[in-house]
mmCIF file of the C-alpha atoms, coordinates in Angstrom:
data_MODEL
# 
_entry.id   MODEL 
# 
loop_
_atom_site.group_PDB 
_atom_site.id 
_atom_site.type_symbol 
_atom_site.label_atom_id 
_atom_site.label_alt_id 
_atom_site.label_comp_id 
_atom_site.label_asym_id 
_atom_site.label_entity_id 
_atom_site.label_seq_id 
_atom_site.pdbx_PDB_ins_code 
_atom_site.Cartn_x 
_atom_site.Cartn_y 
_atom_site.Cartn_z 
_atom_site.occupancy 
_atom_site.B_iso_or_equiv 
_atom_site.pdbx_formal_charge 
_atom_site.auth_seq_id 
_atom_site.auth_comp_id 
_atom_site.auth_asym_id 
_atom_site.auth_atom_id 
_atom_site.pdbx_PDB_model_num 
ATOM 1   C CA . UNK A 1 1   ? 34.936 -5.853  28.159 1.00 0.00 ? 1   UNK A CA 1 
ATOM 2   C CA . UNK A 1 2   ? 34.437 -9.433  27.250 1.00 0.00 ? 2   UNK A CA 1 
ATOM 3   C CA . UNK A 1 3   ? 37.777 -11.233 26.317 1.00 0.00 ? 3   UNK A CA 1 
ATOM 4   C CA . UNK A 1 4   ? 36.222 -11.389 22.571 1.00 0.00 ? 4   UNK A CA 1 
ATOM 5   C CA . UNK A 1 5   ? 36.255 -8.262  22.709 1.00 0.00 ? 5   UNK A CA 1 
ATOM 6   C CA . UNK A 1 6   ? 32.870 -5.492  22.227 1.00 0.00 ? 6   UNK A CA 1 
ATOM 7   C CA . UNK A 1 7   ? 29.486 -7.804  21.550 1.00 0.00 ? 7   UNK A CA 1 
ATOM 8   C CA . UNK A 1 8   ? 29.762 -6.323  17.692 1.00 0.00 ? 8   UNK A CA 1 
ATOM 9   C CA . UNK A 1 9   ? 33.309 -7.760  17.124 1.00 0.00 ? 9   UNK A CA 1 
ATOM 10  C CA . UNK A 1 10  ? 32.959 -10.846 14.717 1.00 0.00 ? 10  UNK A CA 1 
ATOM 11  C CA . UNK A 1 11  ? 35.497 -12.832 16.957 1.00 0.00 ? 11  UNK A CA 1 
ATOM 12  C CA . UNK A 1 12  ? 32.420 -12.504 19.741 1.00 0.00 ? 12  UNK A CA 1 
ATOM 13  C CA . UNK A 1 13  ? 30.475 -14.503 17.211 1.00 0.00 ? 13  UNK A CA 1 
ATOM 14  C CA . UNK A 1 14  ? 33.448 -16.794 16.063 1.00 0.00 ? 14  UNK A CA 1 
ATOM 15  C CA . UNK A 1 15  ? 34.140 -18.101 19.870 1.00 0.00 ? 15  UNK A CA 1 
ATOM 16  C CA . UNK A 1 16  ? 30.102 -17.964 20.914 1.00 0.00 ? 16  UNK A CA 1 
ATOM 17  C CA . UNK A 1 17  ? 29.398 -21.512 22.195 1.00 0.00 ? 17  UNK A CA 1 
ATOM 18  C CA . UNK A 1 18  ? 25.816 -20.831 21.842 1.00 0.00 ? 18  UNK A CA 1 
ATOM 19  C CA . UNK A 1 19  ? 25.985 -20.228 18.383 1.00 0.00 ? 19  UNK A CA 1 
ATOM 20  C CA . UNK A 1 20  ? 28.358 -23.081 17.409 1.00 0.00 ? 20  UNK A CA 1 
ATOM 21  C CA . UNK A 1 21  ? 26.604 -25.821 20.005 1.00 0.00 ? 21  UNK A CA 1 
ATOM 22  C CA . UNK A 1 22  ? 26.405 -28.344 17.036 1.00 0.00 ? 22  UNK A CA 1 
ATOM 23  C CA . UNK A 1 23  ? 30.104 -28.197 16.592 1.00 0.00 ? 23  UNK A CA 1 
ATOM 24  C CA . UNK A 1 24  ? 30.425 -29.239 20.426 1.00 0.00 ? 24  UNK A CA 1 
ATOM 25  C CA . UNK A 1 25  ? 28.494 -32.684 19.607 1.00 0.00 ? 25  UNK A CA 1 
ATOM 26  C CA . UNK A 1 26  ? 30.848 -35.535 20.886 1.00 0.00 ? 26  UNK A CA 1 
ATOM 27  C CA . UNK A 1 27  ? 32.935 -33.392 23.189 1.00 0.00 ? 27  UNK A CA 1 
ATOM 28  C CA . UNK A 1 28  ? 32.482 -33.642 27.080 1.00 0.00 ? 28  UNK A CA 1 
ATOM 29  C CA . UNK A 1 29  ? 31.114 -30.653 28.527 1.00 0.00 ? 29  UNK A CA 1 
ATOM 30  C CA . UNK A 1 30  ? 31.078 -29.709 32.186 1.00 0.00 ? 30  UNK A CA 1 
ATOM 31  C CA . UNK A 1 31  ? 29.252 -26.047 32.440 1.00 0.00 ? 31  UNK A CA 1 
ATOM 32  C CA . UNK A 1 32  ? 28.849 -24.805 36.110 1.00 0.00 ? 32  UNK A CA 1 
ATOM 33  C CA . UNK A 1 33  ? 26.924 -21.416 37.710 1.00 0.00 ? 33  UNK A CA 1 
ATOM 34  C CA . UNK A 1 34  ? 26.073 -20.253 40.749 1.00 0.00 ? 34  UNK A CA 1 
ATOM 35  C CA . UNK A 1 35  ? 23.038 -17.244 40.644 1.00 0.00 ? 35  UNK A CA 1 
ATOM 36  C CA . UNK A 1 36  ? 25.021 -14.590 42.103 1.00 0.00 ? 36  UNK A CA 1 
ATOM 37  C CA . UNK A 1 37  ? 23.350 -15.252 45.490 1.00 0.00 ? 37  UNK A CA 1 
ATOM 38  C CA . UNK A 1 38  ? 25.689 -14.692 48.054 1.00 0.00 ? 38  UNK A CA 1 
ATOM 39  C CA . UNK A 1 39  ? 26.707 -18.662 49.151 1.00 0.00 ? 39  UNK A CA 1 
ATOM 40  C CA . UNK A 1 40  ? 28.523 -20.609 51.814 1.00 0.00 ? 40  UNK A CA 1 
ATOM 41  C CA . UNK A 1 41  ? 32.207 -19.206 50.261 1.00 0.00 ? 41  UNK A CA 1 
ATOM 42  C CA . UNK A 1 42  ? 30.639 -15.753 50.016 1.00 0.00 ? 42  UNK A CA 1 
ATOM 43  C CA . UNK A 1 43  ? 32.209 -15.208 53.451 1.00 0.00 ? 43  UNK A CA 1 
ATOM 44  C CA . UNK A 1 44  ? 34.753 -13.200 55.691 1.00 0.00 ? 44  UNK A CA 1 
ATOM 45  C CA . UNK A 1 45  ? 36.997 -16.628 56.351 1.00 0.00 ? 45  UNK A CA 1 
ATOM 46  C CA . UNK A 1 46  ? 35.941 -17.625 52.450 1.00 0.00 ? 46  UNK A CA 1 
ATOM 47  C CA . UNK A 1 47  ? 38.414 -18.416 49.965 1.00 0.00 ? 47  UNK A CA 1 
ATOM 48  C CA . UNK A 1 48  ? 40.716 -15.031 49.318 1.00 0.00 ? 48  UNK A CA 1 
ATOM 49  C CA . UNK A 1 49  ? 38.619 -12.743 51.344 1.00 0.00 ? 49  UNK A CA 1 
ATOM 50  C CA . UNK A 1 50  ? 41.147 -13.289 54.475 1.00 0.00 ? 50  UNK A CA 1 
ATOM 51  C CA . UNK A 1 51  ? 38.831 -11.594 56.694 1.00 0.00 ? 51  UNK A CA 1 
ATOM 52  C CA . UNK A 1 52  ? 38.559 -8.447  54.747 1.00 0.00 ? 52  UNK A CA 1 
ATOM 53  C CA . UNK A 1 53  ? 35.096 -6.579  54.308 1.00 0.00 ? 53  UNK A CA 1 
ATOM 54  C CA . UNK A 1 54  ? 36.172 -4.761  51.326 1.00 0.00 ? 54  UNK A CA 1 
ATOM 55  C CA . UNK A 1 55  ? 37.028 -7.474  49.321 1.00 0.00 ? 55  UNK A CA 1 
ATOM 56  C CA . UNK A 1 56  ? 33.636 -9.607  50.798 1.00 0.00 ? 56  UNK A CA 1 
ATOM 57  C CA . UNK A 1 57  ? 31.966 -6.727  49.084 1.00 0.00 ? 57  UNK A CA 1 
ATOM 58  C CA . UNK A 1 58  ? 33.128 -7.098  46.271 1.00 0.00 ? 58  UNK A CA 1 
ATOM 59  C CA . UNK A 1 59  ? 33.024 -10.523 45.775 1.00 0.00 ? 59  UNK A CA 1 
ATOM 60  C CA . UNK A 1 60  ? 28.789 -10.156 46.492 1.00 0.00 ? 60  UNK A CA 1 
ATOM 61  C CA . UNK A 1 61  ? 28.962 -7.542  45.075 1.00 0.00 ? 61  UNK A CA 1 
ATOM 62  C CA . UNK A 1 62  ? 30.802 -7.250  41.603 1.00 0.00 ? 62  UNK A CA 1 
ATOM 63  C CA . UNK A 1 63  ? 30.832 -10.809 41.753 1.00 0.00 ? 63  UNK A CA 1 
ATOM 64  C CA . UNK A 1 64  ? 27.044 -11.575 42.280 1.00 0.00 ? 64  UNK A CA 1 
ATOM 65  C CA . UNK A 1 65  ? 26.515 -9.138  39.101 1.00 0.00 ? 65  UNK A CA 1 
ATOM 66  C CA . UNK A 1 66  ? 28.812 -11.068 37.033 1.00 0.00 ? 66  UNK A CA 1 
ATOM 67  C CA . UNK A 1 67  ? 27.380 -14.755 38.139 1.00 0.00 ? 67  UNK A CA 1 
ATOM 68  C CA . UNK A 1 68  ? 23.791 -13.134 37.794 1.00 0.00 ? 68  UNK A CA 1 
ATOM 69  C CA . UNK A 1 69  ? 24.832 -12.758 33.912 1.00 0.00 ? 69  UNK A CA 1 
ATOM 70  C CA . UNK A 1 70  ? 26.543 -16.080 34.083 1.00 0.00 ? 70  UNK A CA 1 
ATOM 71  C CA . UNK A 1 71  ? 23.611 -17.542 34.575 1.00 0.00 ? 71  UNK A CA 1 
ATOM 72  C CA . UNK A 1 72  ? 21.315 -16.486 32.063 1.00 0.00 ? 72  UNK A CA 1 
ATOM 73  C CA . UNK A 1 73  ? 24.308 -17.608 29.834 1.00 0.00 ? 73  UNK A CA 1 
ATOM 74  C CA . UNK A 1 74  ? 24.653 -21.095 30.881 1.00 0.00 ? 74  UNK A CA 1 
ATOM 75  C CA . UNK A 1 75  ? 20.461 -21.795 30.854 1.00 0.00 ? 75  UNK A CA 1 
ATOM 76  C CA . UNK A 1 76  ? 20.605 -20.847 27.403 1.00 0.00 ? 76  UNK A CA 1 
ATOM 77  C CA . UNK A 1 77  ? 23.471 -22.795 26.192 1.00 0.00 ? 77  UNK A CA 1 
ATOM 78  C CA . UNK A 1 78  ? 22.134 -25.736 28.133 1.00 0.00 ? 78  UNK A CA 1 
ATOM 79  C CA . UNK A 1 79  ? 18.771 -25.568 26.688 1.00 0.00 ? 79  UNK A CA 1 
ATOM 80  C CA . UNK A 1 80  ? 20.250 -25.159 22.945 1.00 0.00 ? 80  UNK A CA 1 
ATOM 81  C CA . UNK A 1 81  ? 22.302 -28.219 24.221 1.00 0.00 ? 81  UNK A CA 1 
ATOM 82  C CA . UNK A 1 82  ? 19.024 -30.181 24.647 1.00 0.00 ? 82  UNK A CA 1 
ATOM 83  C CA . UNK A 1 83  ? 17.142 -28.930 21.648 1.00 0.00 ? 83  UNK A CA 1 
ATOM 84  C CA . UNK A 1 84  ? 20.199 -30.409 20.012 1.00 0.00 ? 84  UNK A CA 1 
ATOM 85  C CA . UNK A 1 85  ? 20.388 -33.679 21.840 1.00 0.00 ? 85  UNK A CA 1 
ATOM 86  C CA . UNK A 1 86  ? 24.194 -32.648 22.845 1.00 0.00 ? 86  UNK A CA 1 
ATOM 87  C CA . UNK A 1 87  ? 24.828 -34.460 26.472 1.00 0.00 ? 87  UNK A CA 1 
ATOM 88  C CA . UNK A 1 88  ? 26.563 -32.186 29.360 1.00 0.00 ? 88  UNK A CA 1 
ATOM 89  C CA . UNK A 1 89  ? 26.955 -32.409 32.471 1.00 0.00 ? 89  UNK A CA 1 
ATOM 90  C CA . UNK A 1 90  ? 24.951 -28.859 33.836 1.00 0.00 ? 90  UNK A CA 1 
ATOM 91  C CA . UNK A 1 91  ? 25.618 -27.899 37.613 1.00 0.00 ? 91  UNK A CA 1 
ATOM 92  C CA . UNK A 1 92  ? 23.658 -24.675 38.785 1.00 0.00 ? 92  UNK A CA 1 
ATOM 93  C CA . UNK A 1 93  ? 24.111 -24.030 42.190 1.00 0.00 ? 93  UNK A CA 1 
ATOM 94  C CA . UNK A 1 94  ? 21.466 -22.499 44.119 1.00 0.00 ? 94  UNK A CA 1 
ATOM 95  C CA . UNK A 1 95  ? 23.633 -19.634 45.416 1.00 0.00 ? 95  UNK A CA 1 
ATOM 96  C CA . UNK A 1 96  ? 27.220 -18.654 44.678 1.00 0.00 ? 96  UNK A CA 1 
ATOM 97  C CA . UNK A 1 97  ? 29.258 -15.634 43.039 1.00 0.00 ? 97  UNK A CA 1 
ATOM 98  C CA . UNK A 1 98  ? 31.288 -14.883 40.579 1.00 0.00 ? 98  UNK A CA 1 
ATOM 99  C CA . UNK A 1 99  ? 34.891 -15.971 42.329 1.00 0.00 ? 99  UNK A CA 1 
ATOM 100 C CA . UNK A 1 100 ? 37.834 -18.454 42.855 1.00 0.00 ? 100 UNK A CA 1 
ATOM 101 C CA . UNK A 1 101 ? 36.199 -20.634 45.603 1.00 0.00 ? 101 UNK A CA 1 
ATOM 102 C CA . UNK A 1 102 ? 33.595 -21.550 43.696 1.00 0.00 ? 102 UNK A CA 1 
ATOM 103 C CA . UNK A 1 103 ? 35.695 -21.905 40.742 1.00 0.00 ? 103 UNK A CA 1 
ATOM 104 C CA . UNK A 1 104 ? 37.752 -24.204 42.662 1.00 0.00 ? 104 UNK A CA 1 
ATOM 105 C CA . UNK A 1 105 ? 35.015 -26.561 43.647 1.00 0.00 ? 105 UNK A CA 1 
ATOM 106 C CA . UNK A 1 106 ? 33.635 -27.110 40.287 1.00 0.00 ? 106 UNK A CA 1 
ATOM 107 C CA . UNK A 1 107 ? 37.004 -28.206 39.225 1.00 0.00 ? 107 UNK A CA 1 
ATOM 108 C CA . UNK A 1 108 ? 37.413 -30.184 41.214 1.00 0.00 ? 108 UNK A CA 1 
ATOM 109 C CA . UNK A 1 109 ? 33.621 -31.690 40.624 1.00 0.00 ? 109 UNK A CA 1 
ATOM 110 C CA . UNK A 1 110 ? 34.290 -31.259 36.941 1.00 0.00 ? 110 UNK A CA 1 
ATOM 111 C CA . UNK A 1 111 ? 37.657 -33.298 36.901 1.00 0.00 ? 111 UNK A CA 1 
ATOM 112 C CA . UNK A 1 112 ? 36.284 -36.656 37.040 1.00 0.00 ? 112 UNK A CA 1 
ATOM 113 C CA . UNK A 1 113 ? 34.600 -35.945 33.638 1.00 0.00 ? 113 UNK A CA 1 
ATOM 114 C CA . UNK A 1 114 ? 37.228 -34.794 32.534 1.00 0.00 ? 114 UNK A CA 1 
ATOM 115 C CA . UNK A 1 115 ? 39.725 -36.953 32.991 1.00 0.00 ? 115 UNK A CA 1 
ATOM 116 C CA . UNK A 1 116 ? 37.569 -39.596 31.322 1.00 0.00 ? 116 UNK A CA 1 
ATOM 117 C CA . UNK A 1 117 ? 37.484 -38.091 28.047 1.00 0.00 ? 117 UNK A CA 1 
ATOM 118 C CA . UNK A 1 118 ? 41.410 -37.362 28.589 1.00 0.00 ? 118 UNK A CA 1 
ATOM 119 C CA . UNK A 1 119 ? 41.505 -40.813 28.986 1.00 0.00 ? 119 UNK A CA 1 
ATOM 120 C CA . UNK A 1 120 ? 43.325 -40.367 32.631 1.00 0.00 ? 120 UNK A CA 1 
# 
């Protein structure tokens, strides 16, 4: 379940930043991905696995499924962003899953960017 709800439900379309690119012209963007390749967090001492194999699993596992989609997502919204001429700043990792470590990082490499257009 996406948090739009099913693909069919018109508030999928109404909150689709591929579809509505143009409207993001001016605003700083900061989209981030891994490829669902298990990475360096992707570990038993990684980021809220605390040494557990069950939840490693399913961090490469449910997670790498969910990054793999995440993915395909964020190439295509960051080529419509350059058929359009909209700047972003586009980090794809080589590796990485679907998870709060990883999610951490790229906040914290997304937060100089955004505190400039906050004006911070």
């Amino acid at each position: 379940m996406n948090m739009w709800g099913p693909p069919t439900d018109p508030a999928w379309a109404a909150n689709d930043p591929y579809l509505h690119a143009d409207r993001l012209r001016g605003t700083a963007i900061y989209v981030s991905t891994g490829t669902g390749l298990p990475g360096p967090l992707d570990t038993l001492d990684g980021p809220g696995i605390r040494s557990s194999p069950a939840k490693l699993a399913d961090q490469i596992l449910i997670g790498g499924a969910l990054e793999t989609g995440a993915v395909r997502c964020t190439r295509e919204l960051h080529s419509r962003l350059t058929e359009l001429a909209i700047p972003a700043t586009v980090d794809m990792r080589p590796t990485g899953t679907h998870s709060w470590g990883y999610w951490q990082e790229d906040l914290h490499r997304s937060w100089p960017m955004f505190a400039r257009a906050l004006g911070l």
